[in-house]
C-alpha positions in Angstrom: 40.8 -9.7 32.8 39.8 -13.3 31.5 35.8 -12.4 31.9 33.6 -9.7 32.4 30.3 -9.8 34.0 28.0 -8.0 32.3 25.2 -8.4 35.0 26.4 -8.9 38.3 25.0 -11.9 40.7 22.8 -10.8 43.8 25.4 -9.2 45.8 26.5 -6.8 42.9 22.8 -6.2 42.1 22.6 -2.4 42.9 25.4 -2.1 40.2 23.2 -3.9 37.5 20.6 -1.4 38.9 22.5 1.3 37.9 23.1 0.0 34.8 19.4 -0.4 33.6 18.4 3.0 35.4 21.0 4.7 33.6 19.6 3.2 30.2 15.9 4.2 30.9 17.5 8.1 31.4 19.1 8.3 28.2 15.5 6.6 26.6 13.6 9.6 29.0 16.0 12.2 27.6 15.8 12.0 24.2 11.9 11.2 24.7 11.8 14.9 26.4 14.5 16.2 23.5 11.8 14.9 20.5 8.9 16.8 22.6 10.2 20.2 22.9 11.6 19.9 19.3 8.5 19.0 18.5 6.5 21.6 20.2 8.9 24.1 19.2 7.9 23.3 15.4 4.1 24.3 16.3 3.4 20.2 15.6 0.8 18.3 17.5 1.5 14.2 18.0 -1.2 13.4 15.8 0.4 15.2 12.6 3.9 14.5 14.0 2.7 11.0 13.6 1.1 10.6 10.4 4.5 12.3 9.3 6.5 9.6 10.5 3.9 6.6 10.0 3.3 6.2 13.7 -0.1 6.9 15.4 -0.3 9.5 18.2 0.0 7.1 21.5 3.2 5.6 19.5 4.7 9.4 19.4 3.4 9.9 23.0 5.3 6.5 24.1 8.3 7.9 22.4 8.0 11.2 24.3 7.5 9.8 27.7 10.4 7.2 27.2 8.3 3.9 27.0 9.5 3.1 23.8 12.7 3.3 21.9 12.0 4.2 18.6 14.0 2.7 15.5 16.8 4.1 13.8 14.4 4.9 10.9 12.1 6.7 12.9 14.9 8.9 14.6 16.2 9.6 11.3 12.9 11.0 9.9 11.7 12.7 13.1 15.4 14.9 12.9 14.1 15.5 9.3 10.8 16.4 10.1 11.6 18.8 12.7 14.9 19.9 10.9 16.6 19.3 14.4 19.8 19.6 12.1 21.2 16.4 13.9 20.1 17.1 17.6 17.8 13.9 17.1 20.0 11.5 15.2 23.3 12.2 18.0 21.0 9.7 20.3 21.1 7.1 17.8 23.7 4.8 19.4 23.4 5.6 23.3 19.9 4.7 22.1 20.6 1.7 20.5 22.3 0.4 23.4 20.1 1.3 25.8 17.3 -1.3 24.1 19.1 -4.0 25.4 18.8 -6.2 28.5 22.4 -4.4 30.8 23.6 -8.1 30.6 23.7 -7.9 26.7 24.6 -4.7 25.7 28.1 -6.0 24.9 27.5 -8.8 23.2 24.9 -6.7 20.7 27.7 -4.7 20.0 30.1 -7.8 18.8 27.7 -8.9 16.7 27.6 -6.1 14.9 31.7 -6.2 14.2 31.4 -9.8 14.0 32.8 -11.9 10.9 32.4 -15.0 12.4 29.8 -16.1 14.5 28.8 -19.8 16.1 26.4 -20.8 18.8 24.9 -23.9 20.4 21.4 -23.8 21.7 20.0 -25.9 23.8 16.2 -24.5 25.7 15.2 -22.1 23.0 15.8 -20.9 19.3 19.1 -18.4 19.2 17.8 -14.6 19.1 18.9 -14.1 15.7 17.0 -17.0 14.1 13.3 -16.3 16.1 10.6 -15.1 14.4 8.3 -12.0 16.0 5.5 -14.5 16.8 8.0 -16.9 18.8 10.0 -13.8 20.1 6.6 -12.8 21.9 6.2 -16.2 23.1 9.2 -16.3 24.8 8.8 -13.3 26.6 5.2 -13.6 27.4 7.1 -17.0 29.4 9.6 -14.4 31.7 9.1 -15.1 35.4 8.4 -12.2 37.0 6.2 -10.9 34.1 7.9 -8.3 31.9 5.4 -5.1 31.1 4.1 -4.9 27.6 6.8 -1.2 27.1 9.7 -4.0 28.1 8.4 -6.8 25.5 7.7 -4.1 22.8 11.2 -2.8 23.2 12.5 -6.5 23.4 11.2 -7.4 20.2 12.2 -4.2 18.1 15.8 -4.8 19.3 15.9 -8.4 18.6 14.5 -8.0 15.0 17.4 -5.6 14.4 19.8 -8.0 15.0 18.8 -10.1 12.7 20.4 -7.6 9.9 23.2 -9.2 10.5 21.6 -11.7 7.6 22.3 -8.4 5.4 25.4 -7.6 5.8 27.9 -7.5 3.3 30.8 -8.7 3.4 28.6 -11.9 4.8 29.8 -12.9 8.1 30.2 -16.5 8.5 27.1 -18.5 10.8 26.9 -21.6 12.5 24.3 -22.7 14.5 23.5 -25.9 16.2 20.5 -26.6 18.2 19.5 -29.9 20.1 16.3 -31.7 19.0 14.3 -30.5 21.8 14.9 -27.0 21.1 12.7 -28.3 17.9 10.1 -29.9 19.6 9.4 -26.9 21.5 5.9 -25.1 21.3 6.4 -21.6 22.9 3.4 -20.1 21.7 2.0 -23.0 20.1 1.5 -25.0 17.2 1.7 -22.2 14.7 4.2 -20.1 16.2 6.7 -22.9 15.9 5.3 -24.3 12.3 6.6 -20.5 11.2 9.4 -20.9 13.3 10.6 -24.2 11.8 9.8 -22.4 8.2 12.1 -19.3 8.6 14.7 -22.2 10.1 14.7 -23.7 6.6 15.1 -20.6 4.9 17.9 -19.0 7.0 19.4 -22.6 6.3 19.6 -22.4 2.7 21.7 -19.0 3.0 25.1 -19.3 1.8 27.0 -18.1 4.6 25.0 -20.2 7.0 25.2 -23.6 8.5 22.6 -25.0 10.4 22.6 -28.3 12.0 20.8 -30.2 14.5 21.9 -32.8 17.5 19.2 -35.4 17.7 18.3 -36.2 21.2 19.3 -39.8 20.4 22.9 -38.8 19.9 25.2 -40.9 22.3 27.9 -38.0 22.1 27.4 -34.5 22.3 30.0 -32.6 23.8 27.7 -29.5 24.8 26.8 -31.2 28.4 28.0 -27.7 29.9 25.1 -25.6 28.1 24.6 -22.9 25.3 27.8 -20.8 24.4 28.4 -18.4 21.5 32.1 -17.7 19.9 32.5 -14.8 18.1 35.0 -13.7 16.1 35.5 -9.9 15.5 36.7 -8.2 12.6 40.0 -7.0 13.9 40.6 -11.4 14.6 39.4 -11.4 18.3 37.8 -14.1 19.5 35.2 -14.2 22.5 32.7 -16.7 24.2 29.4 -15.4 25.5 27.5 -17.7 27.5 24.1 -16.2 28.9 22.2 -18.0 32.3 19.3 -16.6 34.5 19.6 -13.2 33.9 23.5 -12.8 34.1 26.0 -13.6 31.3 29.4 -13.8 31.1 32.0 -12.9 28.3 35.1 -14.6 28.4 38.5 -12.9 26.3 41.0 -14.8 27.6 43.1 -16.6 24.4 43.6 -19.8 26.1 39.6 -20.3 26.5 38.7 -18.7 23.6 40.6 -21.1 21.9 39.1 -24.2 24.2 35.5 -23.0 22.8 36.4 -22.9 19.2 37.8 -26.7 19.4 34.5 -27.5 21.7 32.4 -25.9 19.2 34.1 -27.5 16.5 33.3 -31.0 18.2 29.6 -30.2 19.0 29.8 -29.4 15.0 31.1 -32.8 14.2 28.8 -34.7 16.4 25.6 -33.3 15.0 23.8 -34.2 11.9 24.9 -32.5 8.8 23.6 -29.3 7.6 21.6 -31.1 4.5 20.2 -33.6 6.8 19.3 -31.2 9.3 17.7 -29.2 7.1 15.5 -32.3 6.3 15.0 -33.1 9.6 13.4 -29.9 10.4 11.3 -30.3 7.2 10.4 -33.6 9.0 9.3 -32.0 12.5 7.2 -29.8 10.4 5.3 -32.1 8.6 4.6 -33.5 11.8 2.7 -30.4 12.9 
């Protein structure tokens, strides 16, 4: 198949219901697995807690699948209850279930990934945002999201960004318009530390960042944001992400159309040294 939906459109929407429903069971499951291990090792929340670093309503949010705790947590609460691995099994249905149904794939290809570009053009990509602009963003979503949803948002979207980590270093590109910039979710200070931990990222070895000025007579991403990935067996992908549905296209033929696109977008943007300077500039303006 040339492109798989991960969230349907309105008349596939009981199918994307499923998806997220099934999601929240596994997060229920193990929330009701951790409370009768738990309560089978004699251990009330509020030692359980102070055992693990987390308060008591954090261990009761866990129980009573609200919130999906992080690896770490899962690791130490097997240890702690010496569930001899009953705990830690959940770890990757777990992982996956933190995500939005209509990423859930692409979270997974970013972990396998060796190459990785995107173009941005409304907001800052994911794996560059900082906590503060994170919670902007999502304090924005139309219907509201619930403070469980935005808690869960943000933990998953700050473990992405161990992709910076990894070794062997993938390679990252990203270019983002101007506007994307200019942009204050959240307000002045949320984007002065987002422009700051762009200029870090940007002196990383295995990164290029680069911006399109809004001046530009040629930019050749008039169709939107895209992202190609490149997996570590050599399979390339584009994910491109709208209004609560995404898409995921395999096929060589356009895989190979949104490398060349990319590479033009690339080309048609300012350097990565100037754009680094030209962020440096947008802050100064703050």
């Amino acid at each position: 198949m040339a492109e798989e939906r991960a969230e349907p459109e309105a008349d596939e929407a009981e199918g994307a219901q499923t998806a997220d429903k099934s999601g929240r069971g596994v997060v229920a499951a193990f929330g009701q697995s951790l409370k009768t291990l738990r309560t089978r090792a004699g251990m009330e929340r509020e030692e359980f807690g102070k055992r693990l670093g987390y308060s008591a309503s954090t261990i009761a949010s866990f129980e009573q699948g609200r919130r999906i705790p992080p690896p770490r947590a899962i690791d130490r609460s097997d240890e702690v209850l010496d569930a001899g691995g009953l705990l830690t099994v959940w770890k990757d249905q777990l992982e996956r279930a933190q995500y939005p149904a209509f990423f859930q794939g692409m979270a997974q290809l970013e972990k396998q990934a060796i190459e990785l570009l995107a173009y941005d053009t409304l907001v800052v990509k994911g794996l560059l945002q900082t906590e503060a602009y994170m919670r902007a963003l999502l304090a924005n979503r139309r219907p509201p999201l619930d403070p469980e949803t935005i808690e869960q948002r943000v933990t998953a979207r700050l473990a992405r960004q161990e992709i910076f980590e990894r070794r062997p270093a993938p390679l990252l590109s990203f270019v983002m318009c101007e506007s994307v910039l200019r942009r204050k979710f959240g307000g002045k200070d949320v984007l002065r530390g987002q422009l700051e931990q762009l200029l870090l990222i940007g002196q990383r070895t295995n990164v290029e960042l680069q911006v399109m000025p809004l001046d530009s007579e040629d930019n050749s991403g008039v169709d939107g944001p895209f992202t190609v990935i490149t997996r570590d067996d050599g399979k390339r992908f584009v994910y491109s992400e709208a209004q609560g549905a995404s898409a995921l296209e395999t096929e060589a033929k356009q895989t190979v159309l949104g490398m060349a696109r990319y590479g033009i977008i690339r080309s048609q943007a300012l350097p990565p040294r100037e754009s680094l300077a030209f962020i440096e500039k947008l802050l100064g303006e703050l």
